[in-house]
C-alpha positions in Angstrom: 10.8 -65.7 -20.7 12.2 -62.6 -22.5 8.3 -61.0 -22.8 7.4 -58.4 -25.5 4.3 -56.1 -25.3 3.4 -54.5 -28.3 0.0 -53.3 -29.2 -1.6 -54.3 -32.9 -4.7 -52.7 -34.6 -6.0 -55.6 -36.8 -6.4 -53.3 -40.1 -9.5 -55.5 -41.7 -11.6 -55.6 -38.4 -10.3 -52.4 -36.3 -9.9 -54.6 -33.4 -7.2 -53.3 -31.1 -5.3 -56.1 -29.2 -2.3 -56.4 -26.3 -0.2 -58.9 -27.3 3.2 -60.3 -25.1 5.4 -62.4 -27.2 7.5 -64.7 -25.5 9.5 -67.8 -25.5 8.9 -70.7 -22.4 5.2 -72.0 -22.3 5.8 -71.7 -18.3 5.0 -76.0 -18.4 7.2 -76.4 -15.8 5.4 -74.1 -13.9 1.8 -73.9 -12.1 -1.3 -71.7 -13.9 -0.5 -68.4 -13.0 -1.9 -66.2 -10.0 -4.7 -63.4 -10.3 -2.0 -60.0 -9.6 -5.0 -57.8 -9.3 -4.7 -55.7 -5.7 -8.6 -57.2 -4.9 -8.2 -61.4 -4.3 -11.8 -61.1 -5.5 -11.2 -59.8 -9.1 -10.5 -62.5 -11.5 -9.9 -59.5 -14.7 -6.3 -60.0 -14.6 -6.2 -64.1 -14.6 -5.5 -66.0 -17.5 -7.7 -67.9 -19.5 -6.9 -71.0 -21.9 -4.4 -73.5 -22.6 -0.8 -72.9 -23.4 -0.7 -72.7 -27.6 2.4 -71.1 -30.0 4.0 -69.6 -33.0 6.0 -72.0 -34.3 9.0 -71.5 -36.1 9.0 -74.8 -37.9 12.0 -76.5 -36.2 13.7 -73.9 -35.1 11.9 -72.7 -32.0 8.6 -72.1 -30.4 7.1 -68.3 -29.2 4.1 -68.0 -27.7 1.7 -65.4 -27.6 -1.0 -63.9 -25.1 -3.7 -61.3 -26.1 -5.7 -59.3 -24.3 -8.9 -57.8 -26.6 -8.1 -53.6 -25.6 -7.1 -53.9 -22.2 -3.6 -54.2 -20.3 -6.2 -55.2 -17.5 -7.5 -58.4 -19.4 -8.7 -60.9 -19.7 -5.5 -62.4 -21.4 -5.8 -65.7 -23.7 -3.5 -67.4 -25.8 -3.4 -67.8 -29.1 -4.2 -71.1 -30.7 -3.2 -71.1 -33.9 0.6 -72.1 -35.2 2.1 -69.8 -37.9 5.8 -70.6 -39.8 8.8 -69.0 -39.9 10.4 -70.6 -43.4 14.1 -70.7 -43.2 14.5 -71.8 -47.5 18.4 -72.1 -47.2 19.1 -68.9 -45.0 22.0 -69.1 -42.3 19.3 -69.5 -39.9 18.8 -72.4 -38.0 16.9 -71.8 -34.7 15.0 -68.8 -33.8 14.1 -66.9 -30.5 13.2 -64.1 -28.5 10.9 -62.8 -30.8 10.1 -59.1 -31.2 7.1 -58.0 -33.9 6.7 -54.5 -35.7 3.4 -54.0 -37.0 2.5 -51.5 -40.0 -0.8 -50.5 -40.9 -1.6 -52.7 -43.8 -1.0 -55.8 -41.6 2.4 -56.7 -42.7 4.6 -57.4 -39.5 8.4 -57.8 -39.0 9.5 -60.2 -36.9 13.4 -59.3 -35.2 14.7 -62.3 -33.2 17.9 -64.2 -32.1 19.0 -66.8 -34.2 21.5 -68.9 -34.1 23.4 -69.8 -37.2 25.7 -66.8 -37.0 27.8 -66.7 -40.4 31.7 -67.9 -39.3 34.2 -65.3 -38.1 31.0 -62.8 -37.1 31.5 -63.1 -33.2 32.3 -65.1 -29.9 28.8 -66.5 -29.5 26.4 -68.5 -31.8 23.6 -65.6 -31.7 22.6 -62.7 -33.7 19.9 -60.5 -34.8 17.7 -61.9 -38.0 14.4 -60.7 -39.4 11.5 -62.3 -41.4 8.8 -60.6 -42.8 5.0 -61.4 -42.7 2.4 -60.0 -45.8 -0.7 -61.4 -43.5 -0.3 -60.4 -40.3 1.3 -61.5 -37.0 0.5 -64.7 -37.2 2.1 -65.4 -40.6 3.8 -67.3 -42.3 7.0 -65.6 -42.2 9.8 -65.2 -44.7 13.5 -64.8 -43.3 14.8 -61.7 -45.0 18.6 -61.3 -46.2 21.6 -63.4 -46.6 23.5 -62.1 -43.1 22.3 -60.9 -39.7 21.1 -57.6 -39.8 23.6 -56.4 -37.1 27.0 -56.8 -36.1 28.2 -58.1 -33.5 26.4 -61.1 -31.8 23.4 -60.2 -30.2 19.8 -61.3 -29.4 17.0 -60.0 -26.9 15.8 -57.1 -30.1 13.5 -54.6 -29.0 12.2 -52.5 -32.2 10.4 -49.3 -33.1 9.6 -46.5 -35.2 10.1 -42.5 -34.3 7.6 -39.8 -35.1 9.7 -39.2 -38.4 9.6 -42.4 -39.8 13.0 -43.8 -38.6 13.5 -47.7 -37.2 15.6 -48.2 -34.4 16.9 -51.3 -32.5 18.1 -51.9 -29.1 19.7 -55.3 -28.7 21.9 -57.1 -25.6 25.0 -57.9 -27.1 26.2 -61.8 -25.8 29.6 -62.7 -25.7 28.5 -66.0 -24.8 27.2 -64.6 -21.2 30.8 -64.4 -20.2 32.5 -60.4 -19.1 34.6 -58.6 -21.0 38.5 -58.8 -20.8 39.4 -56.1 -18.6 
């Protein structure tokens, strides 16, 4: 549920990875089926048990990673990394999407619930915590408020050619429409 592909150079090792972040360890479904065009070709399967990044008690994401191909093989990844709340307005995390920089240290946007009173009509918005190691963690929520206004969650992040972030985000009124 809610995948993110982003593509991370490990800056110790060189090693360039595919990585989908996502939320839903798909237990409630069977493993998943080879896509490839050619029944015969097993490069797109998956390989290995379901594993996470935790978010302490707050929420699960998972990650897949595929070692420099789109094509595969994809594993998951089997360590657990924290995303340390210490007395923010946070109080569950989701939807994860990761920004890497060179050096290794990656920011985490996601949906969090916890929304400050009087910000909006539904209990999400955008947070962001901050990794020094690398997208595995542990993470550190930054700021004392949501970084956008109004309610929102599903970020998607990047960086232009000059140096500039920018965010899309679905804004959630609770999934209910507008008043016309």
């Amino acid at each position: 549920h809610n995948p993110y592909l982003v593509n991370y150079t490990d800056p110790k090792t060189g090693l360039t990875q595919w990585q989908i972040w996502h939320i839903g360890d798909g237990s409630n479904h069977t493993n998943p089926k080879n896509c490839s065009s050619s029944s015969s070709d097993s490069s797109h399967s998956y390989s290995g048990s379901r594993s996470n990044v935790n978010s302490g008690d707050t929420g699960t994401f998972y990650v897949e990673i595929s070692n420099g191909s789109l094509f595969g093989p994809w594993s998951t990844y089997n360590e657990n990394a924290q995303i340390i709340l210490n007395e923010t307005w946070v109080t569950s995390a989701s939807n994860p999407a990761p920004f890497f920089f060179p050096n290794g240290t990656t920011l985490l946007y996601f949906s969090a619930d916890g929304c400050p009173p009087n910000w909006g009509n539904a209990p999400r918005c955008i947070s962001m915590a901050r990794s020094t190691t690398g997208p595995f963690g542990p993470y550190q929520v930054l700021g004392a408020l949501p970084i956008v206004k109004p309610e929102s969650e599903d970020p998607a992040v990047w960086q232009d050619p000059r140096g500039n972030f920018h965010l899309f985000t679905n804004v959630n009124t609770g999934h209910k429409r507008c008043a016309i």
